[in-house]
C-alpha positions as CSV (number, residue, x, y, z in Angstrom):
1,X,21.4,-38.0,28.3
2,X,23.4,-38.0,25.2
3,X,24.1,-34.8,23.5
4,X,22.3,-35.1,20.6
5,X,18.7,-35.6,23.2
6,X,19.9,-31.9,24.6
7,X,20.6,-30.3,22.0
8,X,16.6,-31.2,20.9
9,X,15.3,-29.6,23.9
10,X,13.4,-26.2,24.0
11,X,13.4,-23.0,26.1
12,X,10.9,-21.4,27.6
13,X,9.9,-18.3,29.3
14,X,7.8,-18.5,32.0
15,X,5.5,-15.4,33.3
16,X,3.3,-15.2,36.6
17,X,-0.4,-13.6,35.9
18,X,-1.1,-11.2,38.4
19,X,1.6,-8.4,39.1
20,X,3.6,-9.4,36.3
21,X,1.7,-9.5,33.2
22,X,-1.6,-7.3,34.4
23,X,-1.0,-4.4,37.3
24,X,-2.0,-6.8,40.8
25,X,-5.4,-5.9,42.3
26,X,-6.5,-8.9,43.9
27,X,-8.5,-11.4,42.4
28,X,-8.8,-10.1,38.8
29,X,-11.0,-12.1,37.0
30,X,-13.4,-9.8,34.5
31,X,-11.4,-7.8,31.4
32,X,-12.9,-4.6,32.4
33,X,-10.4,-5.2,35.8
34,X,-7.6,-6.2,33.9
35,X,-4.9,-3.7,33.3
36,X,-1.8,-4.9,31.3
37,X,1.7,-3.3,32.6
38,X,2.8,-1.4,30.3
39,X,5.9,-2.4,28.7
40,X,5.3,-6.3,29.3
41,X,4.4,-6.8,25.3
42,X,8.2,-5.4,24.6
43,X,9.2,-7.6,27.2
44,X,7.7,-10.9,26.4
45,X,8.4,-10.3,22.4
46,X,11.9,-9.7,22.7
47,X,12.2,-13.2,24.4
48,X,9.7,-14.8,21.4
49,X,12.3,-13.1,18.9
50,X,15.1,-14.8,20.5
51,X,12.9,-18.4,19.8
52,X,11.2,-18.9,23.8
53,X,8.1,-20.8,23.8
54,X,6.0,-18.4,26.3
55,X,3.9,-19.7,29.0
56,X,1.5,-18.5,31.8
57,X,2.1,-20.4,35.2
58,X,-0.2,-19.0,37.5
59,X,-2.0,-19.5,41.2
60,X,-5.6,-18.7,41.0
61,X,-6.9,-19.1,44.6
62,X,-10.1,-16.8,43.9
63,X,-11.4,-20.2,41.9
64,X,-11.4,-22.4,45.5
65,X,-12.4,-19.4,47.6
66,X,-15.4,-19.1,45.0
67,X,-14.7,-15.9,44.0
68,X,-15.2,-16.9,40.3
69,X,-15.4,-19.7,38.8
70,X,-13.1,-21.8,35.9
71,X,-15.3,-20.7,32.9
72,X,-14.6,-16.8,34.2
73,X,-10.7,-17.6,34.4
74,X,-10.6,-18.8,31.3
75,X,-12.8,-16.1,29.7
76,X,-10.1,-13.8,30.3
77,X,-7.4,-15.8,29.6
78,X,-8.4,-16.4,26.2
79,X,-9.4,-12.8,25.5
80,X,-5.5,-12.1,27.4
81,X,-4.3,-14.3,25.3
82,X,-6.2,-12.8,21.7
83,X,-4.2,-9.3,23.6
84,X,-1.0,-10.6,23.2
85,X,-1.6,-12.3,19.6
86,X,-2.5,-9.0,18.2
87,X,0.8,-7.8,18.8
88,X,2.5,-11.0,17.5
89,X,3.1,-13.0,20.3
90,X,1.9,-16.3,20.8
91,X,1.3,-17.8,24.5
92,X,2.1,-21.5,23.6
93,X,0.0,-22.4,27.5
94,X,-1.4,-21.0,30.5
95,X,-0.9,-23.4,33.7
96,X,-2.8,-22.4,36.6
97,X,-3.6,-23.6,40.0
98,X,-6.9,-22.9,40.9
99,X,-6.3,-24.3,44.8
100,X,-5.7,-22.9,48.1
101,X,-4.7,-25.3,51.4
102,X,-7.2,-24.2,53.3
103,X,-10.2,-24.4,50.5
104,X,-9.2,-27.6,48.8
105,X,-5.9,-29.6,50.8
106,X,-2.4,-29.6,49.6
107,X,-1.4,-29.8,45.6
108,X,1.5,-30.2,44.1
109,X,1.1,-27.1,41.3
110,X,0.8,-24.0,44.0
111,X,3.5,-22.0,43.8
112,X,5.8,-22.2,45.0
113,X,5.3,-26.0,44.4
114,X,7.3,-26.6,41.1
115,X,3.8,-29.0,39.6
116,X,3.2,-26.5,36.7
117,X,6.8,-25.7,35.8
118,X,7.2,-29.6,35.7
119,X,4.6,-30.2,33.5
120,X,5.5,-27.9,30.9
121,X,9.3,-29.3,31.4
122,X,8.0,-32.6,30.5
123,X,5.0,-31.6,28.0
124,X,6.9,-29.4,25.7
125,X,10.7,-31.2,26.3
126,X,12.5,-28.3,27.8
127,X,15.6,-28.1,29.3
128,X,15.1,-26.1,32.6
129,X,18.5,-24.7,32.7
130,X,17.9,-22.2,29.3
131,X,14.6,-21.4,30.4
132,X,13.5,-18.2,32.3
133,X,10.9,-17.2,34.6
134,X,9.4,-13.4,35.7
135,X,7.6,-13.4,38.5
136,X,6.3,-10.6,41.5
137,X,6.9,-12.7,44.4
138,X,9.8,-14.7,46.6
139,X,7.1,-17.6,45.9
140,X,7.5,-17.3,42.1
141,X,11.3,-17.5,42.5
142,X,10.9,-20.4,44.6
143,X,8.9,-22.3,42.6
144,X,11.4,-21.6,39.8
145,X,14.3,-22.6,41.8
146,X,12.2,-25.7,42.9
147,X,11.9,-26.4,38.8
148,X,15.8,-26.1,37.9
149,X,14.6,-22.8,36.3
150,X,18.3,-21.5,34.9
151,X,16.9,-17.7,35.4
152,X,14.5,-16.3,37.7
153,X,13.4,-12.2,37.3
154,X,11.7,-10.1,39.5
155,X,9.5,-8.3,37.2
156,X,9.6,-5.1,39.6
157,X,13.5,-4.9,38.6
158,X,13.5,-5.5,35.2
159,X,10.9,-2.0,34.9
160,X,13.4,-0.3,37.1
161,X,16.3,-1.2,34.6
162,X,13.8,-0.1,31.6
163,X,13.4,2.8,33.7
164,X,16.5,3.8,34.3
165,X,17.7,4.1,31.3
């Protein structure tokens, strides 16, 4: 790749749903559950003020354990969405996996498959290695490593650093 084609490439932050954006309590899928944490508009807006495209990567099992179905998922996605545009920020996509291995066979976009990270990569022409991913879980990480995701955040320790200080 020749400079020129690198230096035209984007970076993105990626955040998990559940336990990073909204507080985790299984299987969230009507707004009256969903309970943003609290400093993740500071968060996510600091990154957008430093030019990161933002995007949602996240598993949905509940869909192929029928728990809800697509047309609830993305009800409250788009009013999460609305959420974080009334503070400013824009959520460029949300990728999500609505399968589970023992509902609907193997997929390549469960995390910690890398399908969704990939697809962004190549939708939006990012270059993994500036882009960043927060995440609750070892299978976030993984799925970030598994993408050539340059940074990879537990969520639980960026709120202790905020904490702390």
């Amino acid at each position: 790749m020749n400079s020129s084609a690198k230096m035209s490439k984007r970076k993105a932050l990626f955040l998990d749903r559940d336990g990073t954006i909204n507080i985790e309590k299984g299987y969230v899928f009507r707004i009256e559950d969903f309970e943003f944490h609290p400093q993740i508009f500071e968060i996510v807006k600091e990154y957008q003020q430093q030019e990161f495209l933002i995007f949602i990567v996240t598993n949905q099992s509940g869909i192929a354990r029928g728990f809800y179905t697509d047309s609830d998922f993305q009800k409250l996605s788009d009013w999460m969405v609305n959420q974080f545009q009334s503070r400013g920020i824009n959520i460029t996509k949300i990728y999500y996996c609505p399968h589970h291995p023992d509902f609907t066979g193997d997929c390549n976009c469960r995390k910690p498959k890398p399908g969704m990270f990939l697809q962004a990569i190549d939708e939006f022409n990012l270059d993994p290695s500036e882009c960043v991913l927060i995440g609750d879980r070892k299978s976030d990480i993984l799925a970030g490593e598994n993408a050539g995701i340059g940074k990879k955040l537990l969520i639980q320790d960026i709120y202790n650093e905020i904490n702390s200080d």
